[in-house]
C-alpha positions in Angstrom: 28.0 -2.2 6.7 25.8 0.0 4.6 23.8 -2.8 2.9 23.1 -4.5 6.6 21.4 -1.3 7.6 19.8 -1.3 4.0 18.1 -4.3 4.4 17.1 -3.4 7.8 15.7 -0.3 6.5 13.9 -2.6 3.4 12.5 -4.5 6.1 10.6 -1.8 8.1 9.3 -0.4 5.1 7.7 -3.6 3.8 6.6 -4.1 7.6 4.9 -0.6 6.8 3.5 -1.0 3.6 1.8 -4.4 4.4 -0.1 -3.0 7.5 -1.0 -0.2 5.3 -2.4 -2.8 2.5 -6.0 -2.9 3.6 -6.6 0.9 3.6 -4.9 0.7 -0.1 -7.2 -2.2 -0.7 -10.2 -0.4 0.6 -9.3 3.2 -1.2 -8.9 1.4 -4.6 -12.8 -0.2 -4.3 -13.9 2.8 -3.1 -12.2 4.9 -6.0 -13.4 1.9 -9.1 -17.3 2.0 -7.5 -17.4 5.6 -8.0 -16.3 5.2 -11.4 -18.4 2.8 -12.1 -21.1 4.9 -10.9 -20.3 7.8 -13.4 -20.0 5.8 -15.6 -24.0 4.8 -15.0 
């Protein structure tokens, strides 16, 4: 029983994450263009 509702939960967090993936995707350039600007 426990692992059916574990792999339920699995799947609503990797549901989560993924729509979440192009705000991680934009916060990483964001964060490696300003160090590439201190860096300058």
């Amino acid at each position: 029983m426990a692992s059916i509702h574990n792999r339920k939960l699995i799947a609503a967090l990797a549901k989560e994450l993924k729509a979440k993936d192009p705000e991680i995707e934009e916060l990483k350039d964001a964060y490696l263009y300003s160090i590439v600007s201190l860096q300058v």
